[in-house]
Backbone as JSON Lines, residues from 0, in Angstrom:
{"i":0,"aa":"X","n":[115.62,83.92,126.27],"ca":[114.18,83.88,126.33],"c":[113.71,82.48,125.94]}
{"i":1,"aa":"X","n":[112.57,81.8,126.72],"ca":[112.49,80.72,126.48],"c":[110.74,80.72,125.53]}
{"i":2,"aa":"X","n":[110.98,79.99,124.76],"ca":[109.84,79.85,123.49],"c":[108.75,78.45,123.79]}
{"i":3,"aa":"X","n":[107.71,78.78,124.11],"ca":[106.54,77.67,124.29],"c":[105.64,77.55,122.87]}
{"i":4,"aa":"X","n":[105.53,76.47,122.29],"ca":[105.01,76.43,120.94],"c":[103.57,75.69,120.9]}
{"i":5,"aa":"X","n":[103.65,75.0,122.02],"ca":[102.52,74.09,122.47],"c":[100.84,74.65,121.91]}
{"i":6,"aa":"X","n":[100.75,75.22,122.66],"ca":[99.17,76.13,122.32],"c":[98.7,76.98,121.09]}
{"i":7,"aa":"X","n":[99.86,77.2,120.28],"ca":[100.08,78.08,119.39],"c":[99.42,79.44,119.25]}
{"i":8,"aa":"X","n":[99.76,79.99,119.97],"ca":[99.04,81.22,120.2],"c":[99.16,82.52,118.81]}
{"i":9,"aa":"X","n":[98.61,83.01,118.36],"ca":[98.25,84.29,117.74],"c":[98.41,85.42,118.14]}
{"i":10,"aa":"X","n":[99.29,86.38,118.03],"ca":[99.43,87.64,118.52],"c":[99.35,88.26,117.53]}
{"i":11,"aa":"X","n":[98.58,89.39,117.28],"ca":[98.84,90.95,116.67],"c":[99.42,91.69,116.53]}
{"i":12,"aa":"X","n":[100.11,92.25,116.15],"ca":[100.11,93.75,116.21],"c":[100.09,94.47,115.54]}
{"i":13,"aa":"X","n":[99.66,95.61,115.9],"ca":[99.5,96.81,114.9],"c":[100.07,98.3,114.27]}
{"i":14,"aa":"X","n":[100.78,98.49,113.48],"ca":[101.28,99.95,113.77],"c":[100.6,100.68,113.21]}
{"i":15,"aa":"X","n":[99.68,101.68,113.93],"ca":[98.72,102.47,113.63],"c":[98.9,103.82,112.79]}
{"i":16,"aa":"X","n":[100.55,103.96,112.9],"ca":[100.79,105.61,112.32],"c":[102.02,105.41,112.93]}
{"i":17,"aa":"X","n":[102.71,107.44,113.26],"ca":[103.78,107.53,113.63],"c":[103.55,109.25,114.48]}
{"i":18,"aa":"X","n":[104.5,109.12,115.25],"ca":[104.11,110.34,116.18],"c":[105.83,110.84,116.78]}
{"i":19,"aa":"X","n":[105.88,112.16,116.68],"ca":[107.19,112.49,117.02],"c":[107.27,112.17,118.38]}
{"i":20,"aa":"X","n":[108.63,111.39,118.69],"ca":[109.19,111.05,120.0],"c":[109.37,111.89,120.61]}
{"i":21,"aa":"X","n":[108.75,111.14,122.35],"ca":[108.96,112.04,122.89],"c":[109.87,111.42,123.85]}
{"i":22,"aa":"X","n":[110.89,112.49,124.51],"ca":[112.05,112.02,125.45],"c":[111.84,111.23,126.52]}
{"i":23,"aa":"X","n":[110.91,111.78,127.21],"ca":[110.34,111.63,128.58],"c":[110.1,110.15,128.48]}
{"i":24,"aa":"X","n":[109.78,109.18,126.88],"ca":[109.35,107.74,127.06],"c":[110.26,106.69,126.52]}
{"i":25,"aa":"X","n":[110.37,105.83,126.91],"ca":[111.28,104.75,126.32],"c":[110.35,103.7,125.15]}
{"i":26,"aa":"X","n":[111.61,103.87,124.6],"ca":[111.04,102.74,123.49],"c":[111.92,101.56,123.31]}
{"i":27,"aa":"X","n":[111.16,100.72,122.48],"ca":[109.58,100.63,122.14],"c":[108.65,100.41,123.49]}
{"i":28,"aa":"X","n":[107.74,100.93,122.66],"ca":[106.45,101.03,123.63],"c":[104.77,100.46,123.78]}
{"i":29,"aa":"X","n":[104.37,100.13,124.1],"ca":[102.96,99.95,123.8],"c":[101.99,101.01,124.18]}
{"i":30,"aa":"X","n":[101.4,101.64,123.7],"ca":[100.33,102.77,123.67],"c":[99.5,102.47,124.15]}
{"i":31,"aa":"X","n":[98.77,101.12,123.26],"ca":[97.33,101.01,123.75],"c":[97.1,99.31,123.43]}
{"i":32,"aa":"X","n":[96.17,98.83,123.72],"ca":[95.73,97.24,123.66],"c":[94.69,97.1,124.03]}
{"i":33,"aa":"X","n":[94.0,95.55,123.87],"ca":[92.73,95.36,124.33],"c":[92.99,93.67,125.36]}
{"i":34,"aa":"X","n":[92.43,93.78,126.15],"ca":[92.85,93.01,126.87],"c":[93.75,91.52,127.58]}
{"i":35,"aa":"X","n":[93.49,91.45,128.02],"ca":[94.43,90.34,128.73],"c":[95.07,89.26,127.83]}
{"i":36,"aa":"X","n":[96.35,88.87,128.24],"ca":[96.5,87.35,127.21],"c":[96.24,86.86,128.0]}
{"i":37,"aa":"X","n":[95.99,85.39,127.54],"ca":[95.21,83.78,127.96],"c":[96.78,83.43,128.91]}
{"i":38,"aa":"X","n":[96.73,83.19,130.14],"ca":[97.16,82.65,130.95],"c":[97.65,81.4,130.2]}
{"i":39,"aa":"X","n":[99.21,81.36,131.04],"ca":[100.22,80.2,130.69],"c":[99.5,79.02,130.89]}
{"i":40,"aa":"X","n":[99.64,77.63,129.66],"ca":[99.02,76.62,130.55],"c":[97.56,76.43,130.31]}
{"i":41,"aa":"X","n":[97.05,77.04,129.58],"ca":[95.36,77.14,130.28],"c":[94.71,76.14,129.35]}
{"i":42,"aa":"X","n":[95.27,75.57,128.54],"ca":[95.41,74.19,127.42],"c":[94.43,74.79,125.76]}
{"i":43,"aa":"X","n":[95.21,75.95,125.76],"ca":[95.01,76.56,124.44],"c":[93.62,77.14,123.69]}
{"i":44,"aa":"X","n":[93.26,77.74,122.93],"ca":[92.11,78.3,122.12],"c":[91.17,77.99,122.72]}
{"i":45,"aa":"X","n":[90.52,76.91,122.41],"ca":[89.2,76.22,123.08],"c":[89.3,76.52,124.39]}
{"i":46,"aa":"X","n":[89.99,75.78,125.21],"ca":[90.17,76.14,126.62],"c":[89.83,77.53,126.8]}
{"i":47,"aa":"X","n":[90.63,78.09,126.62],"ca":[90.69,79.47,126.81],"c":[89.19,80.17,126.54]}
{"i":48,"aa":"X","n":[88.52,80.05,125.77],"ca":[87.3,80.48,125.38],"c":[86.06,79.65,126.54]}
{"i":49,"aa":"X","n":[86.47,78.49,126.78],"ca":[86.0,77.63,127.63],"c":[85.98,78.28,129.03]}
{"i":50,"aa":"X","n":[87.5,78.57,129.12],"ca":[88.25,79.37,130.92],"c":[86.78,80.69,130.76]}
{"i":51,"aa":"X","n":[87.11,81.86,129.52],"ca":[86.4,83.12,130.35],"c":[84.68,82.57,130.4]}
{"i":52,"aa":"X","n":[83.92,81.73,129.83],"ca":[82.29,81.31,130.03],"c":[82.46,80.95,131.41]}
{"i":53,"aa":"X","n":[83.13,79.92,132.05],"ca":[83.28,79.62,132.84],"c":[83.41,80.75,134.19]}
{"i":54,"aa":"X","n":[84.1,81.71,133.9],"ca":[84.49,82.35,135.45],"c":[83.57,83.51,135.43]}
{"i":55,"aa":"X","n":[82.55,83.55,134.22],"ca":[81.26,84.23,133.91],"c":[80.23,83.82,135.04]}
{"i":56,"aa":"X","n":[80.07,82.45,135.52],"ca":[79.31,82.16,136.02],"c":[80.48,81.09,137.5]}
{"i":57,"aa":"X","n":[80.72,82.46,138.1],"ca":[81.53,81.69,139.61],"c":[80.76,80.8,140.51]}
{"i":58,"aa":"X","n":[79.4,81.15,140.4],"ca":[78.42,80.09,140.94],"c":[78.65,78.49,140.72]}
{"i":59,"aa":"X","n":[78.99,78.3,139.52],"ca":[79.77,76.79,139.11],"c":[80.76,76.04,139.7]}
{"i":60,"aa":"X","n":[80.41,74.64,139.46],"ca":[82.07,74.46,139.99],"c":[82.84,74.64,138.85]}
{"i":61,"aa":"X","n":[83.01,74.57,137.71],"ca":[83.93,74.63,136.95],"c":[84.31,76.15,136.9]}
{"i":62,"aa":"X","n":[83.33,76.96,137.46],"ca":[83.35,78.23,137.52],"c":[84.18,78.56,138.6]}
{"i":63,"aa":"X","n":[83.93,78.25,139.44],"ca":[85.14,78.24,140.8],"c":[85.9,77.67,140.63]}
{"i":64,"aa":"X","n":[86.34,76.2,139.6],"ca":[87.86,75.61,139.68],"c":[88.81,76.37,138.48]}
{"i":65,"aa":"X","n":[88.39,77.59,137.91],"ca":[88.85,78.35,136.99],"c":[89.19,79.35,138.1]}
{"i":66,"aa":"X","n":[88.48,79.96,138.44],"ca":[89.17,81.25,139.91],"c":[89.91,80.88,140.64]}
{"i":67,"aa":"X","n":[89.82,79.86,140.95],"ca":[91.09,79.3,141.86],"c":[91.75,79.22,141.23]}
{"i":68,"aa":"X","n":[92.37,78.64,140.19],"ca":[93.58,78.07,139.53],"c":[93.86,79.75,139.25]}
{"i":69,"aa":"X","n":[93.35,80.58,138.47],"ca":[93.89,81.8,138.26],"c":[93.95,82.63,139.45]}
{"i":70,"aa":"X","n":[93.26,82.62,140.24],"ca":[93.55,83.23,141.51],"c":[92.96,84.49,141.78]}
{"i":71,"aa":"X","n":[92.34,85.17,142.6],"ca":[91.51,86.49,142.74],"c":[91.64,87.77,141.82]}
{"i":72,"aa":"X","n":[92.67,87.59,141.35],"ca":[93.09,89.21,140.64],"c":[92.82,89.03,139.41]}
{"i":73,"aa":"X","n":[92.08,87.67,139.1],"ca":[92.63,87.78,137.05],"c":[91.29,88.66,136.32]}
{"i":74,"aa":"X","n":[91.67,88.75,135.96],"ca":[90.8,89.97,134.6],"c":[91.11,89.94,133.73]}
{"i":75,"aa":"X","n":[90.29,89.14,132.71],"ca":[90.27,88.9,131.6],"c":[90.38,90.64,130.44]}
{"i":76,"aa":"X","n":[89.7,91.39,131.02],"ca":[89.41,92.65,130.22],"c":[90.55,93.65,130.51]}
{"i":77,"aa":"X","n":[91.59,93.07,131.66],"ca":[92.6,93.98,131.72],"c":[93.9,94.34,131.05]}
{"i":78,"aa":"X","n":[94.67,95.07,130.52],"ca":[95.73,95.22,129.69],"c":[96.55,96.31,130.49]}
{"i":79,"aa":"X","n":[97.37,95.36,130.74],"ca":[98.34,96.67,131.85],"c":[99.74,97.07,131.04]}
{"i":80,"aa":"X","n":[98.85,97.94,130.82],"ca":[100.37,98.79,129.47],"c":[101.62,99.02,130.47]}
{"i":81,"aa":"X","n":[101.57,99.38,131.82],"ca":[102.66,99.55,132.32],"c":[103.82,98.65,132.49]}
{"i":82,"aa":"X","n":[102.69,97.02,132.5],"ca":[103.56,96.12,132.86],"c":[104.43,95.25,131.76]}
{"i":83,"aa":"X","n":[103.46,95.83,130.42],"ca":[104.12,95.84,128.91],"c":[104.87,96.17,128.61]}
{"i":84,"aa":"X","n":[104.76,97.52,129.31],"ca":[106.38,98.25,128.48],"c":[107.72,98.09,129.39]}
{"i":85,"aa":"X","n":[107.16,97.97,130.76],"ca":[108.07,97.36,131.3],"c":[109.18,96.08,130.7]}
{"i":86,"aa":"X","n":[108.19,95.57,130.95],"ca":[109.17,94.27,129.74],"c":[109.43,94.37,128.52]}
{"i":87,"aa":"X","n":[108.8,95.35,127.23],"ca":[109.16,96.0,126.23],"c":[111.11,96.56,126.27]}
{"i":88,"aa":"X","n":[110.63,97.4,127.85],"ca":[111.88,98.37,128.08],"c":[113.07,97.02,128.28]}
{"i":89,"aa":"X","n":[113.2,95.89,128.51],"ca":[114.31,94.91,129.06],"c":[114.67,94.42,127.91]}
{"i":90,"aa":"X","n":[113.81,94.39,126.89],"ca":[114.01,94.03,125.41],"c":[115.56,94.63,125.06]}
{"i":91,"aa":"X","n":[115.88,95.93,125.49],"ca":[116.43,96.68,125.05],"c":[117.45,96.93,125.6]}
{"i":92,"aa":"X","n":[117.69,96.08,126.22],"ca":[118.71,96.44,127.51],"c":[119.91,94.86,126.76]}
């Protein structure tokens, strides 16, 4: 696994409790989250806070040179647990 230190990013996490396992799921897992991480690159904190005002108002150009560079699909408010645990699940392998 390769380690980027540049931006210094902050991650969370939380363990909220404990709940009997169930078979049917692999662990570890992620349950639940709140949205998106800040795109690789995006030149850290400021930026980043800078990137979502920006694609707030696509009418802009800086507003449009943020959608382009991220590209039609990005969503800031999205958290795709599937694609979490997916890579959670390789952890383990």
């Amino acid at each position: 696994m390769t380690e980027h230190l540049g931006d210094d990013w902050l991650h969370v996490l939380a363990h909220e409790g404990l709940e009997p396992a169930d078979d049917s799921l692999t662990y570890p897992r992620c349950a639940a989250g709140k949205g998106r991480c800040p795109p690789e690159d995006c030149g850290g904190l400021d930026a980043y806070h800078d990137m979502l005002a920006c694609i707030k108002e696509p009418q802009t150009e800086l507003g449009r040179e943020w959608l382009e560079w991220l590209g039609p699909d990005y969503d800031p408010e999205l958290c795709d647990l599937e694609k979490i645990n997916k890579a959670l699940k390789k952890l383990g392998k």
